[in-house]
C-alpha positions as CSV (number, residue, x, y, z in Angstrom):
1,X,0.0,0.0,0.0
2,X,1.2,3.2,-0.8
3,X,1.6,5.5,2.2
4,X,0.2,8.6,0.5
5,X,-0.8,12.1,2.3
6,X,-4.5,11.2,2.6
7,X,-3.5,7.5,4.2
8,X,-1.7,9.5,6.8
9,X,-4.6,11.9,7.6
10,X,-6.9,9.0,7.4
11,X,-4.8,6.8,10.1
12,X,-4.9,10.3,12.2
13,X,-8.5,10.8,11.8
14,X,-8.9,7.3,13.3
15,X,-6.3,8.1,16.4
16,X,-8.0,11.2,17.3
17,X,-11.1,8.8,17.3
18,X,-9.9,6.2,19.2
19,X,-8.4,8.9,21.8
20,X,-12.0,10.1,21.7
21,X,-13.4,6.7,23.2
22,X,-10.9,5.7,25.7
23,X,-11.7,5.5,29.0
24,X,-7.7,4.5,30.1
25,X,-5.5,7.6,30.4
26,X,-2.8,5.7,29.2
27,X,-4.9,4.6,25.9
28,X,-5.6,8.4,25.2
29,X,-2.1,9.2,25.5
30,X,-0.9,6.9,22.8
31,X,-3.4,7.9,20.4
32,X,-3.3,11.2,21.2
33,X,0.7,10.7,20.0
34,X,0.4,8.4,17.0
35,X,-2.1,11.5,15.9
36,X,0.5,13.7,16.4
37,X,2.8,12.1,14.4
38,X,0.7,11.1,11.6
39,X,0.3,14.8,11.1
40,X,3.3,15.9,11.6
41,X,5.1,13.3,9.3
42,X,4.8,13.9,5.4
43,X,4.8,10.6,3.4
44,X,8.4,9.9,1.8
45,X,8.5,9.4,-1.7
46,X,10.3,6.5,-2.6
């Protein structure tokens, strides 16, 4: 699979989510991050 701008907003979209419905802090937190990151990272080419 190509890892392409919109597979990275889409895998953040479904962090934030997932941070959305935790109930462990701990759970949150790491979503909360791997959001982060996915936005933060641009997709390499190549």
């Amino acid at each position: 699979m190509a890892q392409t701008y919109e597979f990275y907003c889409e895998r953040a979209d479904e962090a934030a989510a997932l941070a959305d419905r935790a109930t462990l802090d701990n759970v949150r937190e790491r979503e909360l991050r791997s959001e982060k990151n996915r936005r933060a990272k641009p997709p390499r080419n190549g």
